[in-house]
C-alpha positions in Angstrom: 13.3 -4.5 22.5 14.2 -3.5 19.1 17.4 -3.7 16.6 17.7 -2.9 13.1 14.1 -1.9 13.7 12.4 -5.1 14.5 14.6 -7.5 12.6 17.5 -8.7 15.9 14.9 -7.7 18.5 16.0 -9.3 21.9 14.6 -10.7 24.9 14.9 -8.7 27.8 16.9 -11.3 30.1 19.4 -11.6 27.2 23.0 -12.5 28.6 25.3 -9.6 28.5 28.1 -9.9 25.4 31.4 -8.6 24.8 32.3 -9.7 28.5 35.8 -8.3 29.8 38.6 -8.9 32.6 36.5 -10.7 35.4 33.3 -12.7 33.8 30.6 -14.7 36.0 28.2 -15.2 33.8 24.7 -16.0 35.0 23.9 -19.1 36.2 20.7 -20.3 38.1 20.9 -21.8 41.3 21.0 -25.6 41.8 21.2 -26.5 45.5 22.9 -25.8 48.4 26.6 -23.8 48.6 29.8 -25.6 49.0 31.6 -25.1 52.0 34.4 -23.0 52.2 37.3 -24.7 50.8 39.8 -22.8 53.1 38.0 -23.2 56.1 34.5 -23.4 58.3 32.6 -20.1 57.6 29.3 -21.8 59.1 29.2 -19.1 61.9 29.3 -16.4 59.5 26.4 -14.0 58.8 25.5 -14.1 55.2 26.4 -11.2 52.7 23.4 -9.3 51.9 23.2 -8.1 48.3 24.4 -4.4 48.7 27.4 -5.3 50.7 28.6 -7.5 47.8 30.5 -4.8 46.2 32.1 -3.3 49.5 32.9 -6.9 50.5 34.7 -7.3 47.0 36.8 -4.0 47.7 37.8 -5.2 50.8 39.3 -8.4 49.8 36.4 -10.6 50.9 36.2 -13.1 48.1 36.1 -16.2 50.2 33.1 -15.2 52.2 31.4 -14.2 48.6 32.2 -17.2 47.0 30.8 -19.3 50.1 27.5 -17.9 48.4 28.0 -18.7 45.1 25.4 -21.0 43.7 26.6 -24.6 42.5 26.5 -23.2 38.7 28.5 -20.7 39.1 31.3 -22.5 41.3 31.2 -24.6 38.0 32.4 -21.4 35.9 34.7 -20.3 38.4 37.1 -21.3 41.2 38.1 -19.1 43.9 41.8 -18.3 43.1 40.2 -17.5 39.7 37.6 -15.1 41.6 40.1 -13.4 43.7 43.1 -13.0 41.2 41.0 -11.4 38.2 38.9 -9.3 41.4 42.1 -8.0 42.3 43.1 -6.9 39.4 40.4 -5.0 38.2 39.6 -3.4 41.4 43.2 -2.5 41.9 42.9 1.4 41.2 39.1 1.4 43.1 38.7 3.1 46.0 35.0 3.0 46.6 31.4 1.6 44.5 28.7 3.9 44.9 25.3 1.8 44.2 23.3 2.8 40.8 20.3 0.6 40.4 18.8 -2.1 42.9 15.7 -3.7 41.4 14.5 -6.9 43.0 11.8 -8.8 41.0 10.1 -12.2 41.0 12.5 -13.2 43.7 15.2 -11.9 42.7 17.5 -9.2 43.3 19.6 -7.6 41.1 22.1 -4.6 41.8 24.2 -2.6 39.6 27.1 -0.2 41.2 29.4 1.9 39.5 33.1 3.6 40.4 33.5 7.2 41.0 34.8 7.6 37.8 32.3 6.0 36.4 34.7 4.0 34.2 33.8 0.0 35.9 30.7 -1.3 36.7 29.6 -4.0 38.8 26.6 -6.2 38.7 25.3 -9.0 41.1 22.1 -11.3 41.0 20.9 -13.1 44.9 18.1 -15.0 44.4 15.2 -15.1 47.8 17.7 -17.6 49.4 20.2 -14.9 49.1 22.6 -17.1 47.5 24.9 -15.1 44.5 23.9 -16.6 41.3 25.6 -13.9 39.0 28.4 -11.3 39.2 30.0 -9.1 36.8 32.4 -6.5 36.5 33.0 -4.4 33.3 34.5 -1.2 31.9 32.1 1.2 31.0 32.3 2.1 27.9 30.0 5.5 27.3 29.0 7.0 24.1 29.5 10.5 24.5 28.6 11.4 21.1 25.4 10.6 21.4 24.3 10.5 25.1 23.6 13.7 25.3 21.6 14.2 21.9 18.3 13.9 23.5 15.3 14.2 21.2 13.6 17.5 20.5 10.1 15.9 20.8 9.0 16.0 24.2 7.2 12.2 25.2 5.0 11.2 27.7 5.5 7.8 28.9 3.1 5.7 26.9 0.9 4.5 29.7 -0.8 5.5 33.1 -0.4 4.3 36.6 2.8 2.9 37.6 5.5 1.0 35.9 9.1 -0.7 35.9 11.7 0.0 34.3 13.3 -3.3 33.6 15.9 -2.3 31.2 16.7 1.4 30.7 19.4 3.9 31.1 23.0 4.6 30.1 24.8 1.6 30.7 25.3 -2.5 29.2 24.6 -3.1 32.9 21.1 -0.8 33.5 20.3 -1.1 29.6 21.3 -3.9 28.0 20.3 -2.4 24.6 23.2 0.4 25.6 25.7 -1.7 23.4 23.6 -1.4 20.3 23.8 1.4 18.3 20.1 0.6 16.8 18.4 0.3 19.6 20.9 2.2 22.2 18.7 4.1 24.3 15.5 2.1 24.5 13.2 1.3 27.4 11.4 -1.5 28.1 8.7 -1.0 31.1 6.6 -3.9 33.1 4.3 -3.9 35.9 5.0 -5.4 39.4 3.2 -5.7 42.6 5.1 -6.7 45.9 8.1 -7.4 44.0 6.2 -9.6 41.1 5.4 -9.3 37.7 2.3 -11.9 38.0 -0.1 -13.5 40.3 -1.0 -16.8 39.8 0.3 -18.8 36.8 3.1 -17.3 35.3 2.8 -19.8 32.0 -0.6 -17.5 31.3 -0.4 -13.6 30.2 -3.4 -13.4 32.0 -1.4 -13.9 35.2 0.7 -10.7 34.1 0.3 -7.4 35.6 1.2 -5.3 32.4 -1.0 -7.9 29.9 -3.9 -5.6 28.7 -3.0 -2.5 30.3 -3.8 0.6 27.8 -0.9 1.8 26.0 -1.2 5.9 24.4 0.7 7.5 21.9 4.1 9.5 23.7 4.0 12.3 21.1 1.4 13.7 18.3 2.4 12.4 15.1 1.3 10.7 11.9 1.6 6.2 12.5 3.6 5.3 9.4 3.4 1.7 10.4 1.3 -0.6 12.8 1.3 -4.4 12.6 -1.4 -6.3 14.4 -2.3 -10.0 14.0 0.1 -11.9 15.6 0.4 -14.0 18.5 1.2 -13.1 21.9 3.8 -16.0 22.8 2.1 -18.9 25.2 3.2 -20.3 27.7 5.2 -17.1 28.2 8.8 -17.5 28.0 8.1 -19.2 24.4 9.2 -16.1 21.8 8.9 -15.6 18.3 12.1 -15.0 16.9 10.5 -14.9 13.4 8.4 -11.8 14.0 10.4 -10.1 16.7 8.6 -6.8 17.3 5.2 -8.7 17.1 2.5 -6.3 17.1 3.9 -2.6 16.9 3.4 1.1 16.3 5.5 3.4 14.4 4.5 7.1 15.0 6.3 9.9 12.7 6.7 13.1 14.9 8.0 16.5 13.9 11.6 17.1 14.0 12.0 13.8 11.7 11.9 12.0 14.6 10.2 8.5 15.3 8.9 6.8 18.3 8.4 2.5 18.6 6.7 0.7 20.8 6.4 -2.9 20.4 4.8 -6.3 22.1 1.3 -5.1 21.7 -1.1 -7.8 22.0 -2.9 -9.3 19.0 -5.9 -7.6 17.8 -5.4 -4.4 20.4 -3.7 -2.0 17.8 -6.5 0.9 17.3 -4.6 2.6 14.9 -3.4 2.0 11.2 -0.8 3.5 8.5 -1.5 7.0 7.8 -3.8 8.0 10.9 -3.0 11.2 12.4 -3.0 10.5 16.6 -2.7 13.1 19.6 -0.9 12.4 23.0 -2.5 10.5 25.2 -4.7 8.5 22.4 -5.2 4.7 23.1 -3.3 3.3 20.4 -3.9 -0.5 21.8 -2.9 -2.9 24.4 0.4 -4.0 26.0 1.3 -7.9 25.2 3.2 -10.6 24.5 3.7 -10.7 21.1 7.0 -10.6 19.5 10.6 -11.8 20.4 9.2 -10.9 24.1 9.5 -13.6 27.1 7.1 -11.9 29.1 3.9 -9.0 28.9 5.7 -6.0 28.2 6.3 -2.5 26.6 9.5 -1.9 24.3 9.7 1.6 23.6 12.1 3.9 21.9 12.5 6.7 20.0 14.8 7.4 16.6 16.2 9.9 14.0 14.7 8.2 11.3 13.6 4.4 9.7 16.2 3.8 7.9 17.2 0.4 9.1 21.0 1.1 8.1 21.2 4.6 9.3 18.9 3.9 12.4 19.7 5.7 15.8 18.4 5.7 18.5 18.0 9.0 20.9 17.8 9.7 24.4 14.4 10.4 25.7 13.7 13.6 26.3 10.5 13.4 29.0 7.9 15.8 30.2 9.0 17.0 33.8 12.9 15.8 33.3 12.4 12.1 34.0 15.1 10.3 33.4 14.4 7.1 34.8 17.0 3.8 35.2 16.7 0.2 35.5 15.0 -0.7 38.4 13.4 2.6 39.0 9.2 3.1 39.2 7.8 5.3 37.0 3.5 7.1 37.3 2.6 7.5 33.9 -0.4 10.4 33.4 -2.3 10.6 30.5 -2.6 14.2 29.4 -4.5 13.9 26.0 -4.6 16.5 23.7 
């Protein structure tokens, strides 16, 4: 997750900013529901988390906020819920679902209008109470989504991967709303719907900690930084240092590919070396502004920290993936 080219780099649960019209801002769950002030919904089957946007277009805020967790009843009362719903949903007809990723317990959906113009995001934890909901304009940037790079990139790893934050959207990408790092990915591993097995205060316990990470693109490294800590116990960052251990690869076209969070000591590369695609260039980590084991990559049109921008990814075979989706890395050196 990188800004201004290391120096703002943010953790990838970061809070969405800038909120607008109807805001329920994440909150974590902290007992059992409230009943339903207007009456006994007790008999009621409980909303499941892809029905939460049809429910919300079809007036049933009473039944959704039944399943709000304690915290957020705290930020919001129902009346508040219902009126600003309402009102943003007025010209809506229909939310077609864009992104449903459900990690470490957790689910979290994104939908979008037909227009494409509002989004809508909810978070059910494994009890399947709601302990976040958004809704927001989208706000695109069509003068640069479609500039895709002219380098073509292999993902920077093998096997299979999550993409936790990725796309073009605040609500699929939190980076979206950052001109610096607009179009970045960051990718972690998951097994049965977890990131780790075991302890999750040790990177040990982290599917992605140690896995090989290869250079997307020949090119020429113009930077690498190795030496500092990966964060423990994880969820501890270094706000100091926020890229932590990184590679900066200088392709043709003038263009410049990032990836960051490497772990101390793995970076097999320095300033100046010339690498092909596929070559092991270290191993991901923790290291960084990072709150747990994973890859940060994007790619720019230059290094400029005051000019920096981002690019869309142009991929080998047309992937274009989204938050939430799995992606099979194949190293093809060269």
């Amino acid at each position: 997750m990188l800004n201004n080219k290391r120096r703002n780099l943010t953790h990838m649960g970061r809070t969405l900013i800038s909120l607008l019209m109807i805001v329920l801002v994440m909150a974590s769950c902290s007992g059992n529901n409230q009943g339903n002030p207007k009456g006994d919904t007790s008999d009621m089957k409980r909303i499941g988390g892809e029905d939460i946007a049809p429910m919300i277009l079809a007036g049933e805020y009473e039944r959704l906020y039944v399943q709000f967790s304690e915290d957020l009843k705290k930020m919001v009362k129902l009346e508040e819920f219902r009126s600003l719903g309402e009102e943003f949903t007025k010209d809506i007809d229909s939310f077609q679902l864009l992104s449903n990723m459900q990690v470490n317990g957790a689910e979290s959906l994104v939908w979008n209008d037909i227009s494409e113009s509002k989004e809508l995001t909810a978070t059910v934890d494994a009890k399947g109470t709601i302990i976040g909901i958004q809704i927001l304009p989208h706000e695109p940037h069509p003068e640069t989504d479609d500039a895709y790079s002219k380098t073509l990139f292999n993902l920077p790893f093998g096997g299979e991967w999550l993409v936790y934050w990725g796309g073009k959207s605040r609500f699929v990408n939190y980076h979206y709303e950052y001109e610096q790092i607009r179009y970045a990915y960051d990718f972690l591993k998951e097994k049965n719907g977890y990131t780790y097995e075991g302890n999750p205060k040790l990177n040990d316990s982290y599917f992605a900690f140690n896995e090989e990470i290869y250079a997307p693109a020949e090119g020429v490294v113009v930077e690498a930084i190795d030496g500092i800590l990966d964060n423990e116990p994880v969820g501890k960052m270094n706000e100091e240092q926020p890229a932590g251990n990184m590679v900066l690869i200088q392709h043709t076209n003038g263009e410049y590919s990032t990836i960051a969070h490497l772990k101390k000591g793995s970076v097999k590369v320095k300033t100046g070396d010339t690498v092909t695609t596929g070559q092991l260039i270290g191993l991901c980590g923790n290291s960084g502004n990072s709150s747990e084991p994973h890859i940060h990559f994007q790619v720019s049109s230059g290094t400029d920290e005051n000019k920096l921008t981002t690019l869309p990814i142009t991929f080998k075979d047309g992937l274009e993936p989204i938050r939430g989706d799995i992606v099979s890395g194949t190293i093809n050196k060269q």
